[in-house]
C-alpha positions as CSV (number, residue, x, y, z in Angstrom):
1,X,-33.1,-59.5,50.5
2,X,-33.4,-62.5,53.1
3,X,-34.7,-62.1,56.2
4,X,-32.4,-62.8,59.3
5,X,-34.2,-66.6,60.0
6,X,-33.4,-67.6,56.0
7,X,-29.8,-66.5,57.0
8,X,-29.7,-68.5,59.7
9,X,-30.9,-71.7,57.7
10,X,-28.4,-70.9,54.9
11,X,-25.9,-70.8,57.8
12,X,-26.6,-73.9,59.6
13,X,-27.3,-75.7,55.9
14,X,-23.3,-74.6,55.3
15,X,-21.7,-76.1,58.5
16,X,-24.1,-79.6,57.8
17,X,-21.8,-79.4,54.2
18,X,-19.0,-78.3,55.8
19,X,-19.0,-81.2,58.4
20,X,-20.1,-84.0,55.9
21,X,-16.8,-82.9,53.8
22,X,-14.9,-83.2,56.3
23,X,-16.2,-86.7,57.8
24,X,-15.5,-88.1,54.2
25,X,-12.2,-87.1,54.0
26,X,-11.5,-88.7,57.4
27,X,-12.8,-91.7,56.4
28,X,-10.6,-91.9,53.1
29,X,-7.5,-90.7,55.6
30,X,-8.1,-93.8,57.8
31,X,-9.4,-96.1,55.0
32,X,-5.5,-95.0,53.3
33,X,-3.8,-95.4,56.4
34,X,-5.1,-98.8,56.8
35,X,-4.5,-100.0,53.2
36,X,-0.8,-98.7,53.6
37,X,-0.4,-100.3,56.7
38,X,-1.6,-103.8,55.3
39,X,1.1,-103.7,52.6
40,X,3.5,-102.9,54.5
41,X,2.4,-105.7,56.9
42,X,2.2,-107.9,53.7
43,X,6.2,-106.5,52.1
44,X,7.5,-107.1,55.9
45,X,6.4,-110.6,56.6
46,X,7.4,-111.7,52.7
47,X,11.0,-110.1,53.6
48,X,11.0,-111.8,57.4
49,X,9.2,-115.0,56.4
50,X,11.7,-117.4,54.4
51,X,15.1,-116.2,56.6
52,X,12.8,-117.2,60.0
53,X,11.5,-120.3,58.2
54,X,15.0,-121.3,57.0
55,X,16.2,-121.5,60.8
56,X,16.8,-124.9,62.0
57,X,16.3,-123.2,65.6
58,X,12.6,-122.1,64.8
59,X,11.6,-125.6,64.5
60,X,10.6,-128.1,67.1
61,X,9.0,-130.6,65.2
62,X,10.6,-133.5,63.9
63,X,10.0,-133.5,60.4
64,X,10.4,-137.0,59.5
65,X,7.2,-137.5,61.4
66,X,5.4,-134.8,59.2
67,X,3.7,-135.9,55.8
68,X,2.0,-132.5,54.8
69,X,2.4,-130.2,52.1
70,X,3.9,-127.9,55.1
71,X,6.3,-130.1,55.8
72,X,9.4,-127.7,54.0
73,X,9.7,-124.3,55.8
74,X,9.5,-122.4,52.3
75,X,5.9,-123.5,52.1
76,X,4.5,-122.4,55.7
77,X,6.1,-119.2,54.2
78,X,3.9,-119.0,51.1
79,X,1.0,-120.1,53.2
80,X,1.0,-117.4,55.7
81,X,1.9,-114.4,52.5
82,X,-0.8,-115.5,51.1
83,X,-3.5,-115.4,54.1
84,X,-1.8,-111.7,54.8
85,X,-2.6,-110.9,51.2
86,X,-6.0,-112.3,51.3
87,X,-6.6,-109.6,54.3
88,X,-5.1,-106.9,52.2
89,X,-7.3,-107.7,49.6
90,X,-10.5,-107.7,52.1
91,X,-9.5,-104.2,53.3
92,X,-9.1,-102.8,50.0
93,X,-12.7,-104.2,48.7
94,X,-14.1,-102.4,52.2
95,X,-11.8,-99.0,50.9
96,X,-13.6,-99.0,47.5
97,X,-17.0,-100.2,48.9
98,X,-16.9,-96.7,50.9
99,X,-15.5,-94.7,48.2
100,X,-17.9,-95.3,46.1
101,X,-21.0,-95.1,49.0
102,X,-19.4,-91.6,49.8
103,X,-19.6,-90.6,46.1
104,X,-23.7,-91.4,46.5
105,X,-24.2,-89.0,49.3
């Protein structure tokens, strides 16, 4: 039988569990949240993009002047897609970096 002060440890071992278990499954929540939110971002902007670009009204540059690769508003378009998936794929390297740091503890 355990005396009242092993009890007590057991007890206070428990919660420390208890309270670790729940911190990782907060921190996959938010890490989920976050990922989620950057597609979304990502779908949004790829859907928003091209019909903004294709307005003559969103430009104020005179495009004669311009002699870039950025010159055509599709290609500003692909540009900023792809710097929003390059994020994306930032924040899910972070997600699995944790995942699997969690998994060590």
């Amino acid at each position: 039988m355990r005396s009242d002060e092993e009890r007590i440890l057991e007890m206070h071992k428990r919660a420390e569990q208890i309270g670790h278990k729940n911190d990782v499954l907060r921190m996959w929540g938010t890490s989920a949240v976050l990922v989620a939110a950057c597609i979304v971002v990502i779908v949004l902007a790829g859907l928003a993009i091209p019909s903004a670009l294709n307005d003559p009204q969103s430009f104020t540059q005179d495009q004669s002047i311009s002699a870039s690769i950025f010159a055509s508003g599709s290609a500003l378009g692909f540009v900023v897609i792809g710097i929003l998936a390059f994020f994306l794929g930032v924040s899910v390297t972070i997600f699995c970096y944790r995942m699997k740091r969690s998994r060590k503890v």
